[in-house]
C-alpha positions, 0 to 999 in steps of 0.5 A: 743627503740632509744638508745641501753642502753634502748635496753639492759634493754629490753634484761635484763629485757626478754621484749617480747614487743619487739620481732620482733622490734629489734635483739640483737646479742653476739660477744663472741657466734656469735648468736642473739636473741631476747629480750625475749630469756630466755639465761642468758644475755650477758654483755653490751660490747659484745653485739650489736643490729639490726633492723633486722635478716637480719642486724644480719646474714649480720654481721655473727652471727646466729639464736639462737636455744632457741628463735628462733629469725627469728620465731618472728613477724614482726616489727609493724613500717613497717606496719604503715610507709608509706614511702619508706622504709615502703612499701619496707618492706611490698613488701618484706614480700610479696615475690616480691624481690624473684618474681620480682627481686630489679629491681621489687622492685623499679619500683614498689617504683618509685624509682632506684634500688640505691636508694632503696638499699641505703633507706634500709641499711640506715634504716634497717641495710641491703639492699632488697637482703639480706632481702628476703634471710633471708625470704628464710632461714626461708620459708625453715626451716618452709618447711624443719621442717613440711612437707616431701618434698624432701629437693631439691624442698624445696630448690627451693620452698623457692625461692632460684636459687640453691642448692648451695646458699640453702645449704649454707644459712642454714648452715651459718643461723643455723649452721647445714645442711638442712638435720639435721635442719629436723632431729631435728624437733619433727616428730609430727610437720610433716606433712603427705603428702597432709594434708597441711602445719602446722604453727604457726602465731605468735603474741606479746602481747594480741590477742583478737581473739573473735572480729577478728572471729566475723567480719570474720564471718559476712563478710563470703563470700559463696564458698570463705570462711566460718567460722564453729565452737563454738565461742572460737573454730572456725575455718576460711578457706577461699581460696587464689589467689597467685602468682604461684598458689591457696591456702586453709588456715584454722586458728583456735581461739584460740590463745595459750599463749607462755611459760614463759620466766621471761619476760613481756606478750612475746605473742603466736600465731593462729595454721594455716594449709595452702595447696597449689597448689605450694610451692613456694607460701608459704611467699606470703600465710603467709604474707598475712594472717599476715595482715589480722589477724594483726599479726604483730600490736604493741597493747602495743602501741596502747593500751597505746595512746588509754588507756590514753582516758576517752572515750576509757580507759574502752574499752581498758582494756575490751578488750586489744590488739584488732586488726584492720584485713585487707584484702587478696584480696584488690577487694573481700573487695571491693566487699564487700564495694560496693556491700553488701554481697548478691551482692558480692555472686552473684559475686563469683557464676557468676565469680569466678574461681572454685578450681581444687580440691574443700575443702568443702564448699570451690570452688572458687577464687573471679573473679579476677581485668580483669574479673569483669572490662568488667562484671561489666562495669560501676558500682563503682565496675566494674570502680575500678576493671578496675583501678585495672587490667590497673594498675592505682591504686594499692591497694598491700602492697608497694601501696602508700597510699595517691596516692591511696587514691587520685585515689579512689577518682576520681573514679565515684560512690566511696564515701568516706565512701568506701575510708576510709573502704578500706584505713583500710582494704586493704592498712593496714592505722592504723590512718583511720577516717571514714567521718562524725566521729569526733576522736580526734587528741591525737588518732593519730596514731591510730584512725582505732584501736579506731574505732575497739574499738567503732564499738565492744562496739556498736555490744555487746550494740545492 
């Protein structure tokens, strides 16, 4: 999709593959959508296209009521760039421009705030400010259409500075007010009070949820998380550390197929129920599940690189859109990595901070980066935990890979085996080979995925 008439055959031909990927816009309405929107298709001059929804509603056009376009997944290019704009994309997706400010934003890129408004108009079409308010306007319409908050703590829970600017962001995003974008949403999506917020974790093509919620299973850390349930209807809960407060997300198997809109296999999406102890941290929560499901992955293009493989061909069409999870705790996977299951249990009983109000077999956080530094002082674990809290290494979504992967590899008792699991998990790297592997180039860029698909064919041939 790099010229805007093989864009337009996309938007003709309804091809959902590209939800996410790019926004088309029509000057005679004043709406976008995206690819897949079941409306009639405008005629080619009146149309125009955006890298981003933020790009579009810059440019004054709103959100169409029919595709829904801001609902859409993420663009899978911002996971597997590692550049500037890659990270930026990811931080902002995270919440740090609402948290921190564009100031925040570059210092964490190394880079002037200049140059990073400068990278992302360039790139994307709009700048980290205009970004994070189209973030914003979507936290809102999720917080205003599921739950009975009063619209004025949504307002601030989105991250927005006034009633003023929320109010107006919605109006201009949607075209209606705050109050009537609650008033259409079907009353049995809202939620009651303190039952959580229901979502709907969206995703393209293929979602090979069985394999996600097996490795979920086996890695199950007791008081964290747990997986109950029969395969093909289980559930994930696990707890989640987040900026202004704690979380408790449960994700349940089954992917549910979108309706048919004439277009090619446009996705579905994981039903989630997420409780909070402060709205505020509702971007950061789904962001981070995104990853660790891989919601926002491209399988088309990674099953057309691998399928094209003798070796990989029939495991591919086995099992189409199989996912690489990451993480939502970079040290928890680590935990993981270098300490085994039993040791990083031990960990959560000894250190882990309990919940105030624990769910179940839920109640605890994982210890957090300071603590297992001067507990564990001098293990691998304790020396990356160290790393972690002094801000050293990074190991967050805007990290820079190849810096991190450098200091892991100084760090003493890290083999690279732990490098290379971690680069996967946490840093989100899709083109990861484990040491001692040897994966053919023609698998660039997407060698983690070929791994997934290798490591499953073994665990069902065992």
């Amino acid at each position: 999709m790099t010229d805007d008439d093989s864009r337009y055959e996309a938007v003709r031909s309804r091809d959902g593959r590209f939800d996410g990927v790019f926004f088309f816009a029509v000057r005679t309405t004043g709406i976008y959508c995206r690819p897949s929107c079941p409306a009639v298709t405008p005629k080619r001059c009146n149309v125009r296209f955006f890298r981003t929804a933020a790009a579009a509603q810059g440019s004054g056009f709103r959100a169409c009521r029919r595709c829904r376009p801001d609902a859409v997944p993420g663009s899978a290019e911002w996971n597997v760039r590692a550049d500037v704009v890659g990270r930026a994309m990811r931080l902002i997706a995270d919440g740090v421009v609402d948290r921190e400010g564009v100031t925040g934003l570059a210092a964490r890129l190394g880079y002037s705030p200049r140059q990073v408004q400068r990278q992302l108009t360039g790139e994307v079409g709009a700048g980290p400010v205009a970004l994070a308010r189209a973030q914003r306007a979507h936290t809102a319409r999720t917080l205003l259409r599921t739950t009975q908050l009063p619209v004025t703590e949504i307002a601030f829970a989105s991250g927005f500075r006034s009633i003023r600017q929320f109010n107006d962001t919605i109006r201009e995003v949607y075209a209606h007010t705050p109050t009537e974008v609650r008033e259409a949403a079907p009353r049995s999506r809202r939620a009651a009070p303190g039952t959580g917020i229901p979502l709907r974790l969206a995703h393209r093509g293929p979602y090979q949820a069985a394999a996600v919620f097996d490795l979920l299973a086996r890695e199950a850390v007791p008081g964290v998380e747990e997986v109950t349930g029969t395969p093909g209807a289980r559930v994930h809960r696990r707890t989640l550390r987040l900026p202004y407060g704690t979380g408790v997300a449960a994700v349940h198997e089954r992917a549910h197929p979108s309706g048919p809109r004439g277009g090619t296999r446009p996705g579905g999406w994981l039903d989630a129920t997420l409780r909070l102890t402060d709205p505020r941290d509702l971007t950061t929560a789904v962001h981070r599940l995104r990853r660790l499901y891989d919601l926002d992955a491209d399988p088309f293009a990674v099953d057309a690189r691998l399928g094209a493989d003798p070796r990989l061909a029939p495991l591919v069409a086995a099992r189409p859109g199989l996912r690489s999870p990451g993480a939502v705790d970079p040290l928890e996977t680590a935990a993981r990595v270098l300490a085994g299951a039993a040791g990083t249990e031990r960990l959560v009983r000894r250190y882990g901070k309990a919940l105030d109000a624990p769910g179940g077999t839920l109640t605890h956080l994982f210890p957090e980066p300071s603590v297992l530094a001067e507990e564990e002082a001098g293990t691998p674990l304790g020396t990356l935990a160290a790393a972690l809290a002094d801000g050293r290494l990074r190991l967050d979504p805007g990290a820079d890979r190849d810096e991190a992967r450098r200091l892991m590899e100084e760090l003493p008792g890290i083999t690279p085996a732990a490098v290379a699991a971690l680069r996967a998990r946490v840093l989100g790297d899709p083109d990861v080979t484990p040491p001692g592997t040897d994966l053919p180039e023609a698998w660039r860029p997407w060698r983690s995925y070929a791994v997934a698909h290798l490591r499953v064919a073994e665990e069902l041939n065992a």
